[in-house]
N, C-alpha and C positions, 0 to 999 in steps of 0.2 A: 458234416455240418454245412449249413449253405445258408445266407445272409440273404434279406429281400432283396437289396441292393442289385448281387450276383445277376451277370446274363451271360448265358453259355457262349463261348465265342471259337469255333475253329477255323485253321489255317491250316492246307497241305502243308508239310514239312518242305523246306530248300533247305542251302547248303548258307550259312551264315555268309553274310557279306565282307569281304575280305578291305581291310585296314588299309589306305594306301599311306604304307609306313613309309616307302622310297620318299617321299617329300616331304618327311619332318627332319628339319637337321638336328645333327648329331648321331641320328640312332644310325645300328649296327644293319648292317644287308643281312636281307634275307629273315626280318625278324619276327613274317608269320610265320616260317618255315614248315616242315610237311604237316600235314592233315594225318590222323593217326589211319585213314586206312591210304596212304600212302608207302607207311613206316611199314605197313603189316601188324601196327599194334592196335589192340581194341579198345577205342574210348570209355573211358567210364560215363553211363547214362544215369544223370541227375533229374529225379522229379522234384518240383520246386512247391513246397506247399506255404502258402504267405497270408495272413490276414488280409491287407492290403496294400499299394504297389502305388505311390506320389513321388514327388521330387523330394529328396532327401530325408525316404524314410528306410528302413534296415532294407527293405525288400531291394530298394534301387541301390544303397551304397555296397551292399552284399555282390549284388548278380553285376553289377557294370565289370567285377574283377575276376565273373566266369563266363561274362560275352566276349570282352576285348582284354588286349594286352594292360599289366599295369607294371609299378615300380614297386619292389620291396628291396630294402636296403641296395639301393641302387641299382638293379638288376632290374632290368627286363623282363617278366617273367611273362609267360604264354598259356593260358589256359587252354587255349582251343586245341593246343595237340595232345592234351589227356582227357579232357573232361566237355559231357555235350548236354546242355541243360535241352532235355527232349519232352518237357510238361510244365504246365502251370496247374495248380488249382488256387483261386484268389478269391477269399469268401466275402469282398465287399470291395465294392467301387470306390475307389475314392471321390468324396465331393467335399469343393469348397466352398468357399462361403458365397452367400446369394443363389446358392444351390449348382455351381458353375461346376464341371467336371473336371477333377484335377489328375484322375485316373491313367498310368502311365502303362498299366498292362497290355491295352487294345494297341498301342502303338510300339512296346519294343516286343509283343508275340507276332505282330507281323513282320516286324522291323530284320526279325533272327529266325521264323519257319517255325516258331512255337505252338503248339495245339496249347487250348486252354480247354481246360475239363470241367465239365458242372458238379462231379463231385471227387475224393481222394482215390478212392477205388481205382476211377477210370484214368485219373494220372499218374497213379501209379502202375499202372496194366495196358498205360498207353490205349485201354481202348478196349483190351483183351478180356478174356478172362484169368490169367496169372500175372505177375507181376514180370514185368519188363524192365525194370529198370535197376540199376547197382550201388544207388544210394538218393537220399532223400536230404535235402532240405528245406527244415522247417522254420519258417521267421513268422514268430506270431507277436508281430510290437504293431500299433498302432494301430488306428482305426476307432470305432464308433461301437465301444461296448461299454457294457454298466461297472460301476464301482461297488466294491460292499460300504459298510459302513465301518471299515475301519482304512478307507481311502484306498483299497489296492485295484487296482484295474484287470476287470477279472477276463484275460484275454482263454481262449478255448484252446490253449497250447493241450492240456488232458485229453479232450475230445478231439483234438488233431490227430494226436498220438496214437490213442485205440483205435482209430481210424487205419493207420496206417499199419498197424501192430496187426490188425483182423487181416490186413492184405499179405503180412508176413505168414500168419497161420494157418490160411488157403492155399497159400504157395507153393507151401513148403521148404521157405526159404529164407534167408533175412538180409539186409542189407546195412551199414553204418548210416548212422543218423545225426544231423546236429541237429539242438534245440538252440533258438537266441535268444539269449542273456537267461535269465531264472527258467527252471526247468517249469515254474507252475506257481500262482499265488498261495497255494495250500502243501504244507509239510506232507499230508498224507498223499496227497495227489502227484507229489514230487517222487516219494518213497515209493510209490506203486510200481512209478515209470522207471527208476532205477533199477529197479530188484526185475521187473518184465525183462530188462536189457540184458541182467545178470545172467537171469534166467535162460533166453533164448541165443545169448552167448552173441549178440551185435555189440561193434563197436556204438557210444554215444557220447556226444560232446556238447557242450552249453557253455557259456558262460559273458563275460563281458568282454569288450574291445581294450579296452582302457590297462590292463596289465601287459599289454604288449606293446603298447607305446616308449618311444626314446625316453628315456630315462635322464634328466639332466639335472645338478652331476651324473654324469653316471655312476652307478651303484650297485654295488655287487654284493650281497650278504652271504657269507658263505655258510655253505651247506651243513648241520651239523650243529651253529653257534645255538648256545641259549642267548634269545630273545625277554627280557623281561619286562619291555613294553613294549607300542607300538601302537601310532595315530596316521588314521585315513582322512583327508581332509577335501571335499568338493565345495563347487557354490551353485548346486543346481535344485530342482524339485526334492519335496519329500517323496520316496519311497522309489519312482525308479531309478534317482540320482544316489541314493542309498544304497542300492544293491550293488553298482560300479563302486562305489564307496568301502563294501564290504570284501568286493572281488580282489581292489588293488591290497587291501589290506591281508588276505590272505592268500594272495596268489607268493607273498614273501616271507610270513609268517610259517604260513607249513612248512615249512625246509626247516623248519628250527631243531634243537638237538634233542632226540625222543621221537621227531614226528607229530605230526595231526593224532591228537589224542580225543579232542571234540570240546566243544563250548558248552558251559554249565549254568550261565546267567548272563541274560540280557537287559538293558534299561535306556529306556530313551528318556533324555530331560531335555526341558525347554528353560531357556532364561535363566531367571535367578537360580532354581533349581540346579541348572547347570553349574555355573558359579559356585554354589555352596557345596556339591559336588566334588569338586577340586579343589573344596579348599578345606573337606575333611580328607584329600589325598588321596581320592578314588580314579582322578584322572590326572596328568601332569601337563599343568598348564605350558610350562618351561619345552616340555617335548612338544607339545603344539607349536608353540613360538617358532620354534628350529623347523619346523616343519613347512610352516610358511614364508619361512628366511628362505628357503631354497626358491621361493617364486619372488619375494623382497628382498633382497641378501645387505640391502641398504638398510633396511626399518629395523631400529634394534631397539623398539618399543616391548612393552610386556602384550601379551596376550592379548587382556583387558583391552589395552589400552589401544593397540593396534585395529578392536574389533569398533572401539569408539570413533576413530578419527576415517578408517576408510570404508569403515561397514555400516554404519550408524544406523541404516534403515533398514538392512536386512536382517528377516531372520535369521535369526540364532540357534541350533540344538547340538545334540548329541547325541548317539548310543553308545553305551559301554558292553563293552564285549567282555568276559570273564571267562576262559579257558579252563578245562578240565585241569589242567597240569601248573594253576597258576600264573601262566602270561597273563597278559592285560593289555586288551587292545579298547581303542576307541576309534567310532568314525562321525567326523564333524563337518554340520554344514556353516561354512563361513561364507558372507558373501551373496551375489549373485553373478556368477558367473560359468556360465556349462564347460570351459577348459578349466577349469580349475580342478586339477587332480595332484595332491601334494603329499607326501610319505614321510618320519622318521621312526626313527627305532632306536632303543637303547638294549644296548646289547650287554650279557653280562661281565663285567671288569672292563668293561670300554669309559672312557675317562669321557667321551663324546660322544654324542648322538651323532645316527649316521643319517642323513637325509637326501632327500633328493623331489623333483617334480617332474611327474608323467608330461611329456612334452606331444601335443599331438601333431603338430606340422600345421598346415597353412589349410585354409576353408574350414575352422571349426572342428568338427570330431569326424569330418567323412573321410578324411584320410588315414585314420584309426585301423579304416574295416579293412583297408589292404593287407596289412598285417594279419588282421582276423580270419579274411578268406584264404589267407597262405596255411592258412593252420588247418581251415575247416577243408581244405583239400587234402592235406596231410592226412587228416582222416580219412577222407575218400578212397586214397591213395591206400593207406597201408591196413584197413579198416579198423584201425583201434586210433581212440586220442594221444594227441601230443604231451597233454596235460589232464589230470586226473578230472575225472567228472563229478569225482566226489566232490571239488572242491564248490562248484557250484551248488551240487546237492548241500552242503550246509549251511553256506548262504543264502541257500532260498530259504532252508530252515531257521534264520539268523534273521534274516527281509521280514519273513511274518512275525518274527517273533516281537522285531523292535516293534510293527505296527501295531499287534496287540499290547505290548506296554505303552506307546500312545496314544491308541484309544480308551488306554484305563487312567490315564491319568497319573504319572508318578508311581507305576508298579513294578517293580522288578521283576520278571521270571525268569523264573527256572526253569531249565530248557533238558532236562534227561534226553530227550530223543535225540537232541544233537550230540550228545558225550561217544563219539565214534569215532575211530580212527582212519588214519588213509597214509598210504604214504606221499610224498609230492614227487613230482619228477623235474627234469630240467630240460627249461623249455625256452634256453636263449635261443636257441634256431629259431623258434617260430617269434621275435621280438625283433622291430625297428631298430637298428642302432645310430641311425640319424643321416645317412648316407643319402635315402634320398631326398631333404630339404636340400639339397646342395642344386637338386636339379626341378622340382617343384617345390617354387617359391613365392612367397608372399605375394609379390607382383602380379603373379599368372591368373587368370581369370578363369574359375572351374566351371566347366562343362554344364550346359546344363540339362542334357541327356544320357545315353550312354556312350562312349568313345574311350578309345586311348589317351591315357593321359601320360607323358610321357616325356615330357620335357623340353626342354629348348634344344 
């Protein structure tokens, strides 16, 4: 696929410009250290396929953590001696407003000896006719495409995909792939690319940032417990504030005792709807409350009343979730506010709800993706996910699903093709445990290109 916008842009390759780490204090010597063909180990080569590539959208907060060094749970960690982002393909320039160019790719492919490719083929074949490269990342969020009419933003993650899937099958070869956040606005287009993956036996991973965030309290739901309810609670956009919505909510729920059996009905209500909802006991307002006590731990208001005095003008909804096996999950937008990521659970014979709030750290949600690209290198690394991909696979199934009961107005569906199982894995290694807000902090003033960020 290729966007009018696109202009083909190449650069000879050089060797990345090295960090002058010796004058940052604190940090540890020697903390580029060797280059993997120094080690005698071969870098893993990353072709990079993105929608589009600005200050602070998935494509910059993702790659800044496989140009230069970053912090994950206080550690140091070094990209550059595993991994060599050697392609872009970028299907649209960024512009901004007044038609001004806000486009960050022309300056960090030159920035790092990056070739930019006019189309997936040649960045993934670096040029050739086979593919050259040992994994792919794919970020297809933002940017300048149409909506359907039931609100979803129909990015070409599918058409990325077969794109890249047709370089596998000329190959003869395959490499691990991530997809960011939902694997696809369509259930069927999601299941296509699953079962392809199955199929041709490549590791793939998807999903959201936001489950791998600090946990505060921290909270630990052990593996096993029956779960018989549980509320996801954000304050951002409909539908792709939803989907992180749906992530945090079942990246804790799957562990439950049985396993991921699949979700059998969805329902989004607005307003009073919502309201009467809960108060024929379809959703518990009371585990709401508790849920948002973890980000208020002072307001010991009801629900309602909590949404009247500091919410008043924002919208209001919900989706209900209804699990094959029973559970009962909800994910609620309270608020407007994009760090608002808040969780509890009632668990079974637990006399209290357990709760707790996704804490992301300092500059908003960019410090999220540190975490996320520890993971999505895990996959690089080992070629299978850290965390099951299914789990995304349902939530995307669960994201269209609520949209079409929103667009219908008060409909429940019924959702059979979700009713599937999975199992969950455990995935506190790849999870923030708070270590490093100790050393980027509030105070510090984030980058506003690519660099190390790395503390005081």
């Amino acid at each position: 696929m290729k966007s009018e916008l696109r202009q083909e842009i190449r650069w000879p390759r050089r060797q990345f410009v090295k960090v002058a780490v010796a004058s940052l204090p604190g940090m540890v010597s020697g903390l580029s250290g060797l280059r993997a063909e120094e080690s005698g180990k071969k870098k893993i080569k990353v072709a990079v396929v993105m929608t589009v590539f600005f200050y602070r959208s998935h494509a910059h907060v993702i790659l800044e953590n496989f140009l230069q060094p970053y912090l994950f749970n206080g550690k140091v960690v070094d990209p550059r001696k595993e991994f060599e982002i050697v392609s872009f393909y970028v299907d649209q320039l960024a512009v901004g407003e007044g038609g001004k160019s806000t486009d960050m790719s022309h300056a960090v492919a030159k920035e790092f000896g990056i070739p930019v490719f006019e189309t997936i083929n040649e960045a993934l074949c670096l040029g050739g006719k086979d593919m050259a490269v040992d994994a792919v990342l794919m970020i297809g969020e933002h940017g300048k495409y149409p909506f359907n009419d039931k609100g979803q933003e129909l990015y070409p993650k599918k058409q990325f995909f077969d794109e890249i899937v047709e370089v596998y099958e000329k190959s003869g070869r395959v490499a691990p792939l991530y997809c960011d956040k939902h694997l696809s606005h369509s259930w069927s287009e999601a299941k296509e690319m699953y079962d392809t993956s199955q199929r041709m036996g490549f590791g793939m991973m998807a999903g959201s940032s936001v489950p791998l965030a600090e946990r505060r309290p921290p909270l630990k739901v052990p593996a096993g417990i029956k779960i018989v309810e549980a509320v996801s609670i954000h304050g951002g956009p409909v539908e792709r504030y939803d989907f992180h919505g749906f992530e945090v909510l079942q990246s804790i729920v799957e562990a439950r005792k049985g396993s991921e059996s699949g979700v059998s009905e969805i329902h989004f209500l607005e307003g009073a709807n919502l309201w009467k909802a809960a108060d024929e006991g379809r959703w518990s307002v009371d585990l709401a409350a508790t849920a948002m006590r973890a980000e208020f731990p002072d307001d010991k208001q009801t629900l309602k009343k909590m949404c009247a005095s500091r919410f008043a003008d924002a919208e209001l909804y919900g989706i209900l979730v209804r699990y094959k096996d029973g559970t009962r999950g909800t994910v609620l937008k309270i608020g407007n506010d994009g760090i608002r990521w808040n969780f509890a659970c009632q668990v079974d014979g637990g006399s209290k709800p357990l709760a707790t709030r996704f804490h992301v750290g300092p500059w908003n949600n960019r410090n999220l993706f540190r975490a996320l690209s520890y993971s999505i290198q895990e996959l690089f690394r080992q070629g299978k996910s850290p965390y099951p991909v299914e789990r995304t696979l349902i939530t995307t199934g669960m994201l269209e699903a609520a949209m079409e009961s929103r667009d219908r107005k008060d409909v429940s569906l019924k959702t059979e093709q979700l009713e599937f199982a999975y199992k969950a894995q455990n995935f506190d290694a790849m999870r923030e445990m708070g270590a490093t807000w100790k050393i980027i902090t509030e105070d510090m003033q984030q980058p506003k290109g690519i660099e190390a960020v790395l503390g005081k």
